[in-house]
C-alpha positions as CSV (number, residue, x, y, z in Angstrom):
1,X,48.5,101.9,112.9
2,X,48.4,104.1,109.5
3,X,50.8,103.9,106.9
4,X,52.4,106.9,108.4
5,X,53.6,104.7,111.7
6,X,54.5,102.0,109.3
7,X,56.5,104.1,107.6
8,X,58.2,105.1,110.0
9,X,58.7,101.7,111.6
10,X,60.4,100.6,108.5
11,X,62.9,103.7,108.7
12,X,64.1,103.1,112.0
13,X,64.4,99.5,111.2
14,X,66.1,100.1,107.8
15,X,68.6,102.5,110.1
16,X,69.4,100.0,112.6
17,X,70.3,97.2,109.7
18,X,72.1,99.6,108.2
19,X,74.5,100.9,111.2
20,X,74.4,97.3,112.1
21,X,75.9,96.5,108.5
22,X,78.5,99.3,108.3
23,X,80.8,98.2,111.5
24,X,80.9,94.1,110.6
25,X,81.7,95.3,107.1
26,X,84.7,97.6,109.0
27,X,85.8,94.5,111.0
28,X,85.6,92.3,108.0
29,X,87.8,94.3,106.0
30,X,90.2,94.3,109.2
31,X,89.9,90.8,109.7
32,X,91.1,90.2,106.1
33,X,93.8,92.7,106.6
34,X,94.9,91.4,109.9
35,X,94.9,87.5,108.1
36,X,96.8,89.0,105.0
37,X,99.5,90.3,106.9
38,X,100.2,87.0,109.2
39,X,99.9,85.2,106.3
40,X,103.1,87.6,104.8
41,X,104.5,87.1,107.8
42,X,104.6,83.5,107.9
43,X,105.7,83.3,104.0
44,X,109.0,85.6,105.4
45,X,109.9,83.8,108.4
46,X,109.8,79.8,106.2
47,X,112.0,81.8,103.5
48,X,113.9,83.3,106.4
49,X,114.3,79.5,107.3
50,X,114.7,78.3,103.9
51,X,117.4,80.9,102.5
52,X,120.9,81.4,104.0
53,X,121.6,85.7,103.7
54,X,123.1,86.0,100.3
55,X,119.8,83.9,98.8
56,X,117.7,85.9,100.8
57,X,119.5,89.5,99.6
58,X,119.2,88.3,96.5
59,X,115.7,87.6,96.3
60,X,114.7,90.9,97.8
61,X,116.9,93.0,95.2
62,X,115.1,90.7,92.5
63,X,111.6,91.2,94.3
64,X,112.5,94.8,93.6
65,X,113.0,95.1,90.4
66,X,110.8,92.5,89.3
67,X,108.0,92.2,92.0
68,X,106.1,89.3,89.2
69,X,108.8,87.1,89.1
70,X,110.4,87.8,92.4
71,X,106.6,86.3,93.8
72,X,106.7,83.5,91.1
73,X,110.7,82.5,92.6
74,X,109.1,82.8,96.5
75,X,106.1,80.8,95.6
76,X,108.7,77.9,94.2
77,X,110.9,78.1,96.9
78,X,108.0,78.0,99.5
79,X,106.3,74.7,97.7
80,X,109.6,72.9,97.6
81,X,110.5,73.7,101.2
82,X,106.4,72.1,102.0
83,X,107.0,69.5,99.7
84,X,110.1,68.7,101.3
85,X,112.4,68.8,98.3
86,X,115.2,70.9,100.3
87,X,117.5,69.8,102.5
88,X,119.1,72.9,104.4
89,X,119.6,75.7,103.7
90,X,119.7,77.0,99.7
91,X,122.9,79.3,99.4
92,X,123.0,81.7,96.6
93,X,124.6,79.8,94.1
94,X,121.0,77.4,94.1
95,X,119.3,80.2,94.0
96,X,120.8,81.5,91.2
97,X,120.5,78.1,89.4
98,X,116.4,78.0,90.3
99,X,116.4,81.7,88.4
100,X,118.2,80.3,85.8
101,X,115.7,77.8,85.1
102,X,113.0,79.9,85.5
103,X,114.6,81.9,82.9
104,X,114.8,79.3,80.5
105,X,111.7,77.7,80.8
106,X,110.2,81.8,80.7
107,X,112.3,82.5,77.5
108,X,111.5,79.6,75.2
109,X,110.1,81.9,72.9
110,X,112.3,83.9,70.5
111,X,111.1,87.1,69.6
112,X,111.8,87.3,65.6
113,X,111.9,90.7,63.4
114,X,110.9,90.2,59.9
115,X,111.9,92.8,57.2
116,X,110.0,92.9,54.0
117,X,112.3,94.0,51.5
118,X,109.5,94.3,48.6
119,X,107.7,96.8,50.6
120,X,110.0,98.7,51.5
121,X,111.6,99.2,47.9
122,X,107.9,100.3,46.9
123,X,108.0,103.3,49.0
124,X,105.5,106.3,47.7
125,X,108.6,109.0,49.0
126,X,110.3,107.7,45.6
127,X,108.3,109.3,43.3
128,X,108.5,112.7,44.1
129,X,112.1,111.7,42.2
């Protein structure tokens, strides 16, 4: 055997790793797929379960305009209803009271505008004057 036949032993082997590599890579990534959707599938049917129609209609039009905290609200919703901290259904008006208090404990910082008056009266456009 020369280093020619080597060669070309490691070529074809290199090949057949590699078109071995490329297809489980494929079915991982459709695996995860496939595992991402059931799992979106099973965090809509326990809200389904969890939420009466006005909550739930609610929740998408708030997923819409603000997907972060629309996911932060279905996240709550979903470890209550695991921890068992519901009983029934939540109508809208609880919903409404969760957002509420996700508001408030979101908000507890004031935003503040500070006007410096000393700087502003020392503006170089006066003494062109």
């Amino acid at each position: 055997m020369g280093d020619s036949d080597l060669e070309e032993i490691r070529k074809q082997r290199l090949a057949e790793l590699q078109s071995q590599y490329k297809p489980n890579n494929e079915q991982q990534q459709a695996a995860a797929e496939e595992k991402q959707q059931q799992m979106e599938d099973m965090r809509n049917s326990i809200l389904s379960q969890v939420l009466d129609q006005a909550a739930r209609a609610r929740l998408n039009t708030l997923s819409l305009g603000k997907p972060e905290k629309g996911k932060m609200v279905e996240n709550m919703i979903l470890s209550m209803a695991q921890r068992g901290q519901l009983s029934g259904k939540l109508g809208e008006q609880q919903l409404i009271s969760i957002l509420e208090s996700i508001n408030k404990q979101t908000s507890k910082k004031a935003t503040t505008v500070k006007f410096d008056r000393r700087r502003a009266a020392l503006d170089s456009d006066d003494d062109d004057l």
